[in-house]
C-alpha positions in Angstrom: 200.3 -82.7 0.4 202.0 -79.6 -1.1 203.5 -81.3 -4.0 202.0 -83.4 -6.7 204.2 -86.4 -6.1 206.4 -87.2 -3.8 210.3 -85.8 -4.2 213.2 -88.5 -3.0 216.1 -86.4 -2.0 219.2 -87.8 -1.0 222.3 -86.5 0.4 225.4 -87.9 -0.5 229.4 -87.8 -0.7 232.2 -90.6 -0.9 233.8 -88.8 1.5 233.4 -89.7 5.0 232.5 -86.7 7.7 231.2 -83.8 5.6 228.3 -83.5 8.0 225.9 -84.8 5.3 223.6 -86.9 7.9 223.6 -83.6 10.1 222.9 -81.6 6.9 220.0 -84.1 6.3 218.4 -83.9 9.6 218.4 -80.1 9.7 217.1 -79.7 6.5 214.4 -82.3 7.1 213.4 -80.4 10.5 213.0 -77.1 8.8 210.9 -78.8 5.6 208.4 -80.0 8.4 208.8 -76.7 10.1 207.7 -75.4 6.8 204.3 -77.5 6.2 205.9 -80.7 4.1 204.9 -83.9 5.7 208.7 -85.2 5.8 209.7 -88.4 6.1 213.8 -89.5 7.4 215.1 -92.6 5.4 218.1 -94.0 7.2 219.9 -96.3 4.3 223.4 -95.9 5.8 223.7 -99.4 7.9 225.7 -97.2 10.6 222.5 -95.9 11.3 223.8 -92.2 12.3 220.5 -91.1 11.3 218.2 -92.9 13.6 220.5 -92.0 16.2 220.5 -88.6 15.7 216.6 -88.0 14.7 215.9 -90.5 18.2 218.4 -88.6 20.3 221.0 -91.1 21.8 218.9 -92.6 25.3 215.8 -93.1 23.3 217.9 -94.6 20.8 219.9 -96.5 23.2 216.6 -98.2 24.6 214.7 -99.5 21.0 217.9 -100.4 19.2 216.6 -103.9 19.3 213.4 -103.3 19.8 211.0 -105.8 18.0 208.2 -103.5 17.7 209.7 -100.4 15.9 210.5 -102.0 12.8 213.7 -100.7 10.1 214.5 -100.7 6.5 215.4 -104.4 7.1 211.8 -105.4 8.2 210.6 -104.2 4.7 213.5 -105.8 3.0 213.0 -109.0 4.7 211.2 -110.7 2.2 213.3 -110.1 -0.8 216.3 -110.5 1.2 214.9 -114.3 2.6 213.2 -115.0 -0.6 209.6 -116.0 -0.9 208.0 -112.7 -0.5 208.0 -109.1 -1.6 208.5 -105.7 0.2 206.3 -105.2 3.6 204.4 -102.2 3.5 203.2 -102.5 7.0 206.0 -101.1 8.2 205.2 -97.8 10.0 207.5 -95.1 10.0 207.9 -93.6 13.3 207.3 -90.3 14.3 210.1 -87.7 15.2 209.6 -86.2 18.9 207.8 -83.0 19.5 208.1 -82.1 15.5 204.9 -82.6 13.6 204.9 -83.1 10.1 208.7 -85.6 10.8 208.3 -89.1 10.2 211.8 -91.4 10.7 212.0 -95.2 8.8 215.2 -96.3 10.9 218.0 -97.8 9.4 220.0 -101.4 10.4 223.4 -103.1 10.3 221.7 -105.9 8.7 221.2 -103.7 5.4 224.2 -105.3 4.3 222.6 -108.5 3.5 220.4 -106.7 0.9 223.7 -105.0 -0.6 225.3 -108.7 -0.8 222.0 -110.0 -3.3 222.4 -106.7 -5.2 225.4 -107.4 -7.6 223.5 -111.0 -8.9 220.1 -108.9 -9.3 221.9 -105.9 -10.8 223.3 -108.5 -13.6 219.8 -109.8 -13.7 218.1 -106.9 -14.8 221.1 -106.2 -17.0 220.0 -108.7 -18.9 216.6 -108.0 -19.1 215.3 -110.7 -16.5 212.4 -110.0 -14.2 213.7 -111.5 -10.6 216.5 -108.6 -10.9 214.0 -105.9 -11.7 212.2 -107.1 -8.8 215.0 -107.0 -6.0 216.4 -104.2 -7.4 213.6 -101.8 -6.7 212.5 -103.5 -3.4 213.4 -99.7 -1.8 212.3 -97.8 -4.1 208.7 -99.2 -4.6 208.4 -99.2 -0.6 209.2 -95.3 -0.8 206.4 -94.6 -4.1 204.0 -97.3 -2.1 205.0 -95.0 1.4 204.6 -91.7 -0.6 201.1 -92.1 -1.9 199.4 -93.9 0.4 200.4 -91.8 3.5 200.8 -88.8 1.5 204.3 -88.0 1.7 205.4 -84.3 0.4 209.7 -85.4 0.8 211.8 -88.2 1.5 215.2 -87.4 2.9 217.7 -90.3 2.2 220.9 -90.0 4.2 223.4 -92.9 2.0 227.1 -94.1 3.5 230.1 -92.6 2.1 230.4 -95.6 -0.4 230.5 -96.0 -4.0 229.3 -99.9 -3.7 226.0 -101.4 -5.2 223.9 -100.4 -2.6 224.5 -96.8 -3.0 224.1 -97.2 -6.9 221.0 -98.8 -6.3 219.5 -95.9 -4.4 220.7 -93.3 -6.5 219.5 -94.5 -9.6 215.7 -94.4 -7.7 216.2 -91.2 -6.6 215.0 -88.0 -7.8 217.6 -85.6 -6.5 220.8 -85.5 -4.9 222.5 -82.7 -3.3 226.2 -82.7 -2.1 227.6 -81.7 1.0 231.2 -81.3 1.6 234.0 -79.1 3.4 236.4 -76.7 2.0 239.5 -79.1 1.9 241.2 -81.2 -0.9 239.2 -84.0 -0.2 236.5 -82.8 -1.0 237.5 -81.7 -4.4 238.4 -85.2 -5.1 235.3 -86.3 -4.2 233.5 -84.0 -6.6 235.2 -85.5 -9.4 234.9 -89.0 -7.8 230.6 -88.6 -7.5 230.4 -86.8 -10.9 232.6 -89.8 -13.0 231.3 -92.7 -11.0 227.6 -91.8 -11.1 227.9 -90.8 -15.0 229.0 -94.3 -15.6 225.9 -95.6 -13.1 223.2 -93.7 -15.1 224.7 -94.9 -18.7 225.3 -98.9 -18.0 221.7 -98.7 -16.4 220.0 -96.7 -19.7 221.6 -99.2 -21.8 221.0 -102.4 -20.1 218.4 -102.8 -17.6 216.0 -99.8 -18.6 216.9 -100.6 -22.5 215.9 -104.4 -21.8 212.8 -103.6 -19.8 209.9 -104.5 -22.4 206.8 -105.0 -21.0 208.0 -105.1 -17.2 205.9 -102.7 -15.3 207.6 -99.7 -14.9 207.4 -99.8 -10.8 209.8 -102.5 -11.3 212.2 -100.5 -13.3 214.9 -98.0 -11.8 214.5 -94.4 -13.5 218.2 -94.0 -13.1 218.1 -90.3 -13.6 218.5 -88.2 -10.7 219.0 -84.6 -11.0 221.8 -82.5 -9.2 220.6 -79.9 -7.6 223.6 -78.1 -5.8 226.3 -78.3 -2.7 226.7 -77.3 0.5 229.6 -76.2 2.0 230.1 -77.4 5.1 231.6 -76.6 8.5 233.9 -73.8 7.7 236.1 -72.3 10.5 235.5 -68.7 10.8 237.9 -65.8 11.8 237.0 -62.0 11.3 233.5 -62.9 10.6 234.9 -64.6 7.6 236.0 -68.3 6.5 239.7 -68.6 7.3 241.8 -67.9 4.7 242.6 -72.0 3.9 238.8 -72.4 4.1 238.4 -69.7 1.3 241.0 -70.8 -1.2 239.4 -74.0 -1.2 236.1 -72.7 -1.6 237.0 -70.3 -4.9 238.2 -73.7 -6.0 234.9 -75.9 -5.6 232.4 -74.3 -8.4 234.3 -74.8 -11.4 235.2 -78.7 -10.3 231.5 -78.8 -9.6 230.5 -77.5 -13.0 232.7 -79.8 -15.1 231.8 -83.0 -12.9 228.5 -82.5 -11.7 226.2 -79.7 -13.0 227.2 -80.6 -16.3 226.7 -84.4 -16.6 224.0 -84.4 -13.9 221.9 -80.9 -14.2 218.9 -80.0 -16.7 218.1 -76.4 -18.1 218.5 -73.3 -16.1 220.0 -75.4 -13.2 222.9 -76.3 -15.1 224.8 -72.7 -14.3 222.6 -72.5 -11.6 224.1 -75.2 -9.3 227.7 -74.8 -9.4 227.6 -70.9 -9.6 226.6 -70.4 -5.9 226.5 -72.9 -3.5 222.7 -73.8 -2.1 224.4 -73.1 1.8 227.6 -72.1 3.3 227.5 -73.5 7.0 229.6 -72.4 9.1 231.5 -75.0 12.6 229.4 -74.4 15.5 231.7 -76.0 17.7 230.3 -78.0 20.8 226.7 -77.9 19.5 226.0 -80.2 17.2 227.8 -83.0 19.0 225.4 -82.1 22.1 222.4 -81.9 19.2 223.5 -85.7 18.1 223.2 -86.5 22.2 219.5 -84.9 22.3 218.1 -85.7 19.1 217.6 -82.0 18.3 218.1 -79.6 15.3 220.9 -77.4 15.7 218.4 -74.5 15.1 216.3 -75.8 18.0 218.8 -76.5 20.7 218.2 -74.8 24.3 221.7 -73.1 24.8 221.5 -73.3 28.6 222.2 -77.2 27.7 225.6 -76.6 26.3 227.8 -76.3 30.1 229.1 -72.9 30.7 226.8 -71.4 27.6 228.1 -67.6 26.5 226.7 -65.3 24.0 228.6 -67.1 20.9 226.6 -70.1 21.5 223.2 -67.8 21.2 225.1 -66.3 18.6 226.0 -69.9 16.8 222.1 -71.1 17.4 220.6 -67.9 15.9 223.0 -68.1 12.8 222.0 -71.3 12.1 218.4 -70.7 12.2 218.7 -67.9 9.7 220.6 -70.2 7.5 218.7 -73.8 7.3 215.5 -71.6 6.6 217.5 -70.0 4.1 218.9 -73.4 2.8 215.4 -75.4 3.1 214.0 -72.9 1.0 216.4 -72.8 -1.5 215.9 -76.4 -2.1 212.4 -76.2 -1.7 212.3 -73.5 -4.4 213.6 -76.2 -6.9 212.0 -79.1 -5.8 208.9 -77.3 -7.3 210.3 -76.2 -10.8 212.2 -79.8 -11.4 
């Protein structure tokens, strides 16, 4: 285990297809490329994740399967009633990449989000059955983390601002934000930064205020640090972003600055995450859809299986190589001072 404790990193945006489950698989690939046992946690009830970590006929064969067990399996019990988390649930290894482990997600996810607003309001007020449900996911991951060693968790979220979401974030320990250089996205920058500012303060002054004696397993730290964006999936011309694509990028680190490195950033990485983003990425066309097919990195992808393959798509495959090494170790870099 390279780090002390195990880091939970999620990856989110209320903005639907910013490439952040992409963005989390890559970046998850090239951690366990680098030596740091990894493990994928799918907590968007699409379940894009699973799909694209299992590659779509493997995926297509065990999505019912009764023997690899999901997010629900551990969440049964608190779900049902009359039990607690199961931490016999195996994560599953990701094909031919050592070091990848993969909890898969599940439409039925939902039914944990439906108990969550009555055991949010129960731990508001200070009673033990809400601190209980309330960190069902978050004590499997710390339970997970030690026990099997776990260096990183990557959390891939749905684009929603619901309880579910709030639940999550407020167990994380990071969150980094994806998103593409269009209006949107802008929104949503000022969307995540007001939203989970007001997440972080009710939970301080009710549930974690009103704890006591609870054990603090059983207690949300609600503090997650934001560590930087991504832009995503730029169109390039001249070996540069378009010029629409660059207009809206000049406009993206002061919005991130007022509404997220400054309400959700310690110390040095205050300036730090809003000056520069942690990765620009550029569109690479064709091959992440054919990636999402194979259950592949982008980084890793054979070009001869993209039909009628040229030099660009070399080209594409290289470039991204260069920069998810570039962008894991960015985020590697502060996972170890933070």
């Amino acid at each position: 285990m390279k780090f002390p404790r195990s880091k939970k990193l999620i990856f989110v945006n209320n903005k639907g297809g910013v490439g952040k489950t992409t963005l989390a698989f890559n970046c998850a690939v090239s951690f366990a490329k680098k030596g740091y046992k990894t493990a994928l946690i799918d907590l968007d009830p699409q379940c894009n994740l699973t799909r694209l970590t299992m590659g779509e006929e493997f995926y297509n064969k065990t999505l019912f399967s009764d023997t690899e067990k999901t997010i629900y399996d551990v969440l049964r019990g608190v779900i049902e009633g009359g039990s607690d988390i199961n931490l016999d649930v195996k994560f599953l290894p990701a094909k031919s990449i050592t070091n990848l482990l993969l909890l898969k997600g599940d439409i039925k996810l939902s039914l944990y989000e439906s108990i969550l607003m009555t055991a949010y309001g129960l731990a508001a007020a200070g009673q033990q059955l809400g601190y209980f449900q309330t960190s069902a996911i978050d004590r499997f991951l710390r339970e997970k983390g030690l026990n099997e060693q776990i260096d990183i968790f990557v959390i891939d979220t749905s684009p929603s601002l619901g309880i579910l979401n709030e639940m999550i974030l407020l167990g994380a320990d990071y969150f980094v934000v994806p998103m593409v250089p269009d209006a949107f996205s802008v929104q949503g920058i000022e969307n995540l930064g007001v939203v989970y500012e007001r997440w972080k303060n009710q939970w301080r002054n009710t549930a974690k205020a009103l704890s006591g004696n609870t054990e603090t397993k059983f207690v949300l730290p609600g503090d997650p640090i934001f560590i930087g964006y991504i832009v995503n999936a730029y169109n390039v011309y001249g070996k540069q972003p378009i010029a629409d694509h660059r207009a809206w990028m000049e406009k993206i680190p002061q919005r991130v600055q007022k509404y997220l490195s400054e309400k959700h950033c310690r110390n040095g990485l205050v300036e730090q995450s809003w000056k520069n983003p942690l990765q620009i990425v550029q569109d690479y066309g064709r091959i992440p859809a054919k990636c999402q097919e194979l259950g592949v990195a982008i980084f890793d992808l054979d070009p001869t299986m993209i039909a009628e393959h040229q030099q660009g798509t070399k080209d594409n495959i290289e470039k991204a190589r260069e920069k998810f090494t570039n962008l894991s170790e960015n985020i590697l870099k502060i996972l170890s001072e933070y």
